[in-house]
N, C-alpha and C positions, 0 to 999 in steps of 0.2 A: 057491046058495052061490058059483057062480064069478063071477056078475057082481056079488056083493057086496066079495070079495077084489081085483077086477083095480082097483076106483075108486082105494082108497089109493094103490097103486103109481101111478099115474096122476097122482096129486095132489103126489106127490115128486119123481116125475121132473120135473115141472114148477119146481117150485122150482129143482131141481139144475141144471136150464138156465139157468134166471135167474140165477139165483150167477154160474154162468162167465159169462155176457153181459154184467155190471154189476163182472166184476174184468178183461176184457177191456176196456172203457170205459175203467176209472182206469189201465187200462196206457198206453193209447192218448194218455189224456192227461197225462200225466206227462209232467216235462223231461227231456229227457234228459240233465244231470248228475245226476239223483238217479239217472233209471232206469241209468247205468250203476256209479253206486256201487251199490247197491241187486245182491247176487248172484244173487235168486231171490225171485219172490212172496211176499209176507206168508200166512202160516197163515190169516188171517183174509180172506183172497180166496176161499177157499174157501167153501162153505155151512157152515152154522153145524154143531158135531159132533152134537148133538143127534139121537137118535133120534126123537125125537117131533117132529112138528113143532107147532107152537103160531102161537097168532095174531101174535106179537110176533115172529117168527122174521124175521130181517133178515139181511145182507150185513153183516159186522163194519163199524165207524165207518174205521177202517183202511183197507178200501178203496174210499172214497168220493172220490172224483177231487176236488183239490182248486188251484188257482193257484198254492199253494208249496208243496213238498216239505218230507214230515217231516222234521225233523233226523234225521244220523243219524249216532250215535255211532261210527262209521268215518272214519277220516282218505279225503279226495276221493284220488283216484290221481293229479290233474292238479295238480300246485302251481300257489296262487297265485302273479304277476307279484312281488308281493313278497316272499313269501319264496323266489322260482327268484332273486330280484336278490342277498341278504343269499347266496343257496349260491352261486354263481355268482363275485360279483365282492364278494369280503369284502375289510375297510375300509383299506386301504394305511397301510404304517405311515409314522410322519414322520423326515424326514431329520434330519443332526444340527443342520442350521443352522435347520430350523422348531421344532426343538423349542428350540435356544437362544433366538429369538426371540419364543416363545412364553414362556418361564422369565421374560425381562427385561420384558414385558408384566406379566406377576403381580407380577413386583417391582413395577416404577413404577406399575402403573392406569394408569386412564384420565385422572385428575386433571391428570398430566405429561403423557401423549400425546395423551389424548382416546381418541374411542371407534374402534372399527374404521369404515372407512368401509362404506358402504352394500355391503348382500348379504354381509357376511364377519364374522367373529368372531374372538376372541385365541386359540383350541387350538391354531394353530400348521398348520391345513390349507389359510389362505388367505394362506401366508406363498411368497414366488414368490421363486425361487433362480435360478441360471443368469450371475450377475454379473461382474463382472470380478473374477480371482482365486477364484474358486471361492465369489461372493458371496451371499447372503439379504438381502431385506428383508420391510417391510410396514408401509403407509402406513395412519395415523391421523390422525382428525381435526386434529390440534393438531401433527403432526411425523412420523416414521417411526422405524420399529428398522432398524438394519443391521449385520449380520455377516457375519465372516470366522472362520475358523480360526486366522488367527495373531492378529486384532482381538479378540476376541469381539464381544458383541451389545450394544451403543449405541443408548439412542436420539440424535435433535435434533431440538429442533423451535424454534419461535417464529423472530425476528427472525435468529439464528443459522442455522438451517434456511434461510431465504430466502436467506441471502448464500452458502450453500452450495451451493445451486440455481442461483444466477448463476454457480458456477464448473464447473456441469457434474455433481454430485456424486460419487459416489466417481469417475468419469472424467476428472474435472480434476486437475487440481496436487496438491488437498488432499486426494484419497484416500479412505481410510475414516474414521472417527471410534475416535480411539483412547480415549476418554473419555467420559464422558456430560456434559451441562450442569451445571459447578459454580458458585455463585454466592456472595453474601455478600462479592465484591469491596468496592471503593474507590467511593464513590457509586454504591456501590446496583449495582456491575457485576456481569456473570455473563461463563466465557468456555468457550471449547471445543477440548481439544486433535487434531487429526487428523494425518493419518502425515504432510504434506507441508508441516506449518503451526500455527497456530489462529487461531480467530474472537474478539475481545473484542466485548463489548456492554455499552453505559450506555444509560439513557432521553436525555443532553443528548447522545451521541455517536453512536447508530446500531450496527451491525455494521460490523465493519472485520476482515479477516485480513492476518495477520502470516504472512510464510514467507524462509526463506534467511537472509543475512548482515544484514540488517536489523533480523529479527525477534531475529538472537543478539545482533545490541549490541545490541539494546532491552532483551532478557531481565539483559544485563552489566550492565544499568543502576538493573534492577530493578522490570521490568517496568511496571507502571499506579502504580508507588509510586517511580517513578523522575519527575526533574525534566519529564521529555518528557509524564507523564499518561498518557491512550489514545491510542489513532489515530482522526485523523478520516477518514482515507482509506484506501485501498488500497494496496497499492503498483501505481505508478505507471511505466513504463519508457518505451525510445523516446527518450532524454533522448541530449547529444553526447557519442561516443564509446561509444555503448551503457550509459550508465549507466541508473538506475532512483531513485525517490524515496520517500517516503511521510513525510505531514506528520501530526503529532499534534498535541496540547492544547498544550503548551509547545516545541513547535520542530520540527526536522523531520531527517530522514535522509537522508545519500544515498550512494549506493554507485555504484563500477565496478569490471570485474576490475583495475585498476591501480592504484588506492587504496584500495580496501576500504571499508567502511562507517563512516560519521562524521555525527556530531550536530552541529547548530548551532543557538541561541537568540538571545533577548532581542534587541539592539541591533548585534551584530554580522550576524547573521544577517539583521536589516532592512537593513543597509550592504549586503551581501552582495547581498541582494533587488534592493535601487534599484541596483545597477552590473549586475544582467542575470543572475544567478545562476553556473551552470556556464558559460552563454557572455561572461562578462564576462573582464578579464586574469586575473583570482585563476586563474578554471578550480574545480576541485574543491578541496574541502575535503584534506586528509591528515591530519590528526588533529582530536582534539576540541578544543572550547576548556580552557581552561585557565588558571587562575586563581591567585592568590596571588602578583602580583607587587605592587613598590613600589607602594606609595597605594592599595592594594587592585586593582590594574590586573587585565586578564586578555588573553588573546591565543590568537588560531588559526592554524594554519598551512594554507595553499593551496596549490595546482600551482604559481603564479604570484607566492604574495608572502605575506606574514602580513598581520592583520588587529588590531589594538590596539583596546585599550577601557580606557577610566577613566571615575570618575565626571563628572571636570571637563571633561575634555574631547573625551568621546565614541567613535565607533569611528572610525577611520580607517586606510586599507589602506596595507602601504609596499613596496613592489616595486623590482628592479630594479638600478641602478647607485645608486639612493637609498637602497636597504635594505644595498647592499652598507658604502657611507659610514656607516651608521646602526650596524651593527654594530660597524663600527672604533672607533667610537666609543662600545661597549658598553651598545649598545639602550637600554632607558628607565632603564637605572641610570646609564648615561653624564650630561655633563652638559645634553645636549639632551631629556630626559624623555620623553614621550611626544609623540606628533603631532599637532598641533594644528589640522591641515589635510588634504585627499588632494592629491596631487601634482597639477601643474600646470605647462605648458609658458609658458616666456618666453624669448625673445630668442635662441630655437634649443636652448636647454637644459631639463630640465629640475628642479622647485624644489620644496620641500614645508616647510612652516612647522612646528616643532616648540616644547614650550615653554622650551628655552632658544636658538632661535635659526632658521637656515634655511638646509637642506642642496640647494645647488643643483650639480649633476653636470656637468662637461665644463667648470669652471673650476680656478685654483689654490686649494690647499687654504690656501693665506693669504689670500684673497681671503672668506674663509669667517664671519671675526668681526673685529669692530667697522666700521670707516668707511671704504672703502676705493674708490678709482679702478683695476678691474681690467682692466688693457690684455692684451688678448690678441692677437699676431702672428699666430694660426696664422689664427683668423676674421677678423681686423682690423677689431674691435672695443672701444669702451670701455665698461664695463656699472660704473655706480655700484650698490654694495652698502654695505648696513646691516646686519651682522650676517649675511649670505649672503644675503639678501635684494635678488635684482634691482631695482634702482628706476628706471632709465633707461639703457637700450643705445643708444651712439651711432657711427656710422660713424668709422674711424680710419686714420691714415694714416701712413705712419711716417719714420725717416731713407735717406737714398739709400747704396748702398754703400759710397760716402764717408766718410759721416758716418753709423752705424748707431745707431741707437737703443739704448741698453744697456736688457739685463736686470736683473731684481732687483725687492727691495724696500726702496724709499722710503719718503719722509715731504716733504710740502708744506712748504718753509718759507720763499715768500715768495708774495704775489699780486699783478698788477699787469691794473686794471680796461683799459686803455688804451695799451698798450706798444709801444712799436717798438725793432727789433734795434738797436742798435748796431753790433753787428759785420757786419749783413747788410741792415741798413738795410730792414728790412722792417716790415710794421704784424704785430703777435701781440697781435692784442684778447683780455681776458679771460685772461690768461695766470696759469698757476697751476706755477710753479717747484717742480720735485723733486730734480732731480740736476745740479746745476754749472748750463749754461747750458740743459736740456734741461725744457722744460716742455709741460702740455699747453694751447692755444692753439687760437681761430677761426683757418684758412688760408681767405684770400679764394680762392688759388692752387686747393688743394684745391676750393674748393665752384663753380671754375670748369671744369678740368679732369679732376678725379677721378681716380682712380689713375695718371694717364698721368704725373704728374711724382712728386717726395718732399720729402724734409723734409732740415733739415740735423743732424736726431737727435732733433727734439721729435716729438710726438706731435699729428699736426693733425685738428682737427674742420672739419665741412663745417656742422653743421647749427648755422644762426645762434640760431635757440630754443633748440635744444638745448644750444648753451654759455652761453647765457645764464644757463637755469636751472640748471645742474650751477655756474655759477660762483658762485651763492647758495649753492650746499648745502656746498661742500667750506669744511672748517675751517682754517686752518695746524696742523701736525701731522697732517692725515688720512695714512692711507698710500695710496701707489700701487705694485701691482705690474706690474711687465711681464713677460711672460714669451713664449714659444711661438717 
């Protein structure tokens, strides 16, 4: 009976070793994140509970070593990389200027700006701050947003964008963008106001900004609906005296701190042009033009002189000791009208043709209408005049202390082609009688010695041509003044 009893026990113990050897195994080979989630062997490592053993009797499935680890409904004690990142370093919130620039995104789209550029999105996290004034942006395909605190958040883009970019943007002159891109202008314009200026933009004009005393007459003027249009330019500086310019669709600007800012057009503004602009006599402009005189006329005034315009007879500048004359004689409503010439030097003086006549400076002012022989002492000259009109200046010679030439004004009234004095027994060719026996006459005397001798009160010419043809032209009755 005992060697029947001791088999069983023999037969189990044997099992119960193999049990633990085959849950030793799957210990063995377990990873060890599971084995250290894992607090304590599974139940079923164990030999099966069964008192009997049977032919089916196995090692539970459970502990059968396997490449991957049960799940196990226990959270791992090691965080994952990603959620140690999410506990760690959770998601920074946005500033006030990403989140404005992020709001003016959702308003405009992307239609206006386009899309965010590559690697970034519109929530307002790839929006980069740090600007001048405590600034934000964030560039898109098609233009940028930019904010400030006192600005808000603007976008610009397009062809306005670019010429904003040539000025440095918000670092240049024209600062931030106080507005966004408004459009539905004047042919087809759009434009953009910024804190130091703004940008217009047409398809025939390009981008042009406007800023300072320029941009306010243009604005006085009324803006792109104003005679001047847009700008085709920029403004332009560096000019004499430090002035600055900018030319538009109908005419152009130009400004210094000593004039200030002034328009000029049409026909004057080309006179202007062809004498050399600001370095011509005019110099700068001082007011606008100005319009609504006789015969529809208009007129500018300059550093240097005014500038006239009529239909008939064009622009013409009048400056000087000639505008001084022109005035006295109560400018284009006087009866010299407008000018029908720019002035012009003759015979030491000078002359300017107007359409009642021609005001020439540094003669007598009788000397100035109708037909006149004007002898002046002081140059010792004779200057035939038609209506103020120099027509031949000729060398003059006059009487000797003796006998002094009188002053005044005359009247021819006699001629003689071929005359000799009586009284002095001399040849006086061509002689043309004014006052008693005092005429003006060829002196051989004069064209041989020249000022070194005189006259006995006439008035002697040297030049043989020269009295020739002055003795064709004079009329009886012409006057002769002498004066100086």
């Amino acid at each position: 009976m005992t060697t029947r009893f001791r088999a069983p026990r023999s037969r189990a113990w044997r099992r119960a070793v193999t049990g633990v050897a085959l849950a030793a195994a799957a210990v063995l080979m377990t990873p060890v994140g599971v084995l250290t989630a894992t607090a304590a062997p599974s139940e079923s490592a164990s030999p099966s509970p069964s008192a009997t053993p049977t032919a089916t009797a196995s090692p539970s499935p459970s502990a059968t070593p396997s490449g991957s680890p049960s799940p196990s409904p226990t959270p791992s004690s090691s965080p994952s990389p990603t959620s140690r990142a999410r506990t760690v370093a959770p998601k920074a919130a946005l500033s006030e200027g990403q989140r404005a620039v992020a709001a003016k995104y959702r308003e405009v789209g992307a239609a206006t700006v386009g899309k965010p550029i590559s690697g970034q999105d519109g929530s307002g996290k790839d929006v980069r701050c740090g600007l001048r004034d405590g600034g934000c942006y964030q560039r898109f395909a098609s233009g940028s947003i930019h904010w400030t605190k006192a600005t808000g958040a603007h976008f610009v883009r397009g062809s306005i964008f670019d010429a904003w970019h040539k000025q440095s943007w918000e670092g240049g002159f024209l600062g931030y963008p106080l507005t966004d891109e408004r459009c539905g202008l004047k042919d087809g314009g759009c434009y953009q106001t910024f804190q130091g200026g703004s940008i217009h933009w047409t398809r025939g004009t390009g981008a042009h900004w406007t800023r300072g005393t320029v941009r306010s007459k243009w604005s006085d003027m009324g803006w792109e609906q104003s005679l001047l249009g847009y700008p085709l330019t920029d403004e332009r500086c560096g000019l004499k005296d430090g002035g600055c310019y900018q030319t538009f669709q109908g005419g152009s600007i130009h400004w210094t701190r000593g004039t200030g800012a002034h328009w000029t057009r049409g026909t004057i503004r080309s006179k202007w042009s062809a004498m050399g602009w600001e370095r011509s006599s005019l110099r700068y402009p001082v007011s606008d033009e100005r319009c609504g005189l006789k015969n529809g006329g208009c007129y500018q005034i300059f550093q240097g002189g005014l500038m006239y315009w009529s239909r008939p007879t064009g622009a013409h500048p009048v400056a000087g000791s000639v505008l001084s004359m022109y005035k006295a004689r109560g400018y284009e409503r006087g009866s010299y009208g407008y000018p029908t010439s720019d002035a012009y030097g003759v015979s030491g003086k000078t002359s300017q043709r107007f359409q009642g006549g021609y005001l020439t400076t540094g003669v007598d002012k009788r000397c100035l209408t109708g037909r006149t022989m004007c002898v002046s002492k002081k140059d010792r000259k004779l200057r035939w005049m038609v209506n103020g009109q120099v027509l031949k200046t000729l060398d003059a010679r006059f009487g000797c202390p003796s006998s002094p030439s009188d002053n005044g004004s005359f009247k021819v009234y006699f001629k003689s082609y071929n005359h000799t004095s009586t009284l002095y027994n001399t040849w006086m060719p061509r002689a043309m009688f004014y006052h008693g026996g005092e005429a003006v006459h060829y002196s051989p005397d004069f064209a041989a010695r020249g000022y070194a001798g005189c006259s006995h009160g006439c008035t002697n010419i040297r030049d043989w041509n020269g009295i020739n043809w002055l003795y064709k032209q004079v009329r009886v009755g012409d006057r002769v003044v002498v004066y100086g």
